[in-house]
N, C-alpha and C positions, 0 to 999 in steps of 0.2 A: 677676380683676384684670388690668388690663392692663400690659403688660411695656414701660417708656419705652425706647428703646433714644437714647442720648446721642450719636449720629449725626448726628442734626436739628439743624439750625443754627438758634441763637436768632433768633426773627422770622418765617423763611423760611414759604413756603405748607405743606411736608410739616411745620414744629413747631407751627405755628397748627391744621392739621386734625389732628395726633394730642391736641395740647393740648385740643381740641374733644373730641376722643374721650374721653378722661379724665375732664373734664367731666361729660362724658352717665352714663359709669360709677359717678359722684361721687356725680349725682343718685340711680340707681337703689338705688345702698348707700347714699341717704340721707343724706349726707356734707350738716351744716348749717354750715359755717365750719371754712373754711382759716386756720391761725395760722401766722406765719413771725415766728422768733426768731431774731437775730443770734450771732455766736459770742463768746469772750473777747474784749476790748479794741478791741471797735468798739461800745461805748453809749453813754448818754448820759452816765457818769463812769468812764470805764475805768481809773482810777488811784484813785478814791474819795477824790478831792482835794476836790470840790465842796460833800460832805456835812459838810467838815471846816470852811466856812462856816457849817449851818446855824444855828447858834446867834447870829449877829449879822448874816444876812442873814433877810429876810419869807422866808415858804415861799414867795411866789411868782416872788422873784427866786432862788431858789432850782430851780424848774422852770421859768423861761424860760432861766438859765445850762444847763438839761441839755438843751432843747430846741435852742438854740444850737450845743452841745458837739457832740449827734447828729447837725445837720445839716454842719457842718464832716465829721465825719467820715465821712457819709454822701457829700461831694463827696469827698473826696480817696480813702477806701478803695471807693471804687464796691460792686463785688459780690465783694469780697476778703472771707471770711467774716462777708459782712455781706447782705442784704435789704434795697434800696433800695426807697422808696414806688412809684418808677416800676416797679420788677419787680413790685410785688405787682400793681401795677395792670394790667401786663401780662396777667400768670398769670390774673386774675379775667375779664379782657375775655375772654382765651386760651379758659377755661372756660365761656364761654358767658354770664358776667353775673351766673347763677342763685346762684354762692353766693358771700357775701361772703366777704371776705379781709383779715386785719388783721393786724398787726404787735405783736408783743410786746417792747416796749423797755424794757432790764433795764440798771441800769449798766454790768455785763461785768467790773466788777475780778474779776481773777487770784486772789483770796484768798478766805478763808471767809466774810465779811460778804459780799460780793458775791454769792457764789455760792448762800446760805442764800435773799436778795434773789430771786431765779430760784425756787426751790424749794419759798419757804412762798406763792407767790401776790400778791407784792406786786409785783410788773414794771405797770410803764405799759401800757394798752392805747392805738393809735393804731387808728385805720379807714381804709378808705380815703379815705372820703372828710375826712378830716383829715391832711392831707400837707404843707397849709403849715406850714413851719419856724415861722411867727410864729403860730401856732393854739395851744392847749392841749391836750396829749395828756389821751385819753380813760382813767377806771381801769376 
């Protein structure tokens, strides 16, 4: 396995060729998809306000408010315990292309409904190539 050492500046030519290198190593162990999950209270309902609509809003104005919600927060908290589309997109180019990379967007409330949400497998899958905010995240 190889050892990142967090010296390399994001972008630079030495983080692009180690990232490359990683990569190559990803493929040999076979590595078939990279997932990057957000931390608490940067999802798409980090307060668990939104779901307290569902019953008099459609489901699907239901998932275009949390697609909304993400992307808000995805401009103002950048990569503050959070995984923006542009970094995964990075990290995938970084890696050579070879293996895709998606994002697992989970509401993030602080509390046990939220966090059960993350655990039993029911988090949004996004891809990369689904990054516009006005798209429908993928399950």
């Amino acid at each position: 396995m190889l050892k990142f050492e967090p010296v390399e500046a994001y972008q630079t030519a030495p983080w692009l060729e180690r990232m490359h290198e990683c990569g190559t190593s990803m493929q040999n162990h076979r590595v078939r998809h990279v997932y990057f999950t957000h931390g608490t209270f940067v999802g798409s309902s980090p307060l668990g306000i939104i779901d307290l609509f569902a019953e008099i809003l459609e489901p699907w104005m239901i998932e275009r408010l949390k697609i909304l919600v993400k992307a808000g927060i995805d401009l103002i908290m950048d990569d503050t315990g959070n995984y923006t589309g542009a970094y995964i997109d990075d990290f995938q180019t970084a890696l050579g292309q070879e293996i895709p990379c998606s994002a697992i967007i989970w509401d993030s409330g602080n509390y046990h409904l939220g966090q059960r949400q993350l655990s039993s497998g029911t988090p949004q899958w996004r891809d990369a190539a689904d990054r516009n905010p006005g798209q429908r995240y993928r399950r």
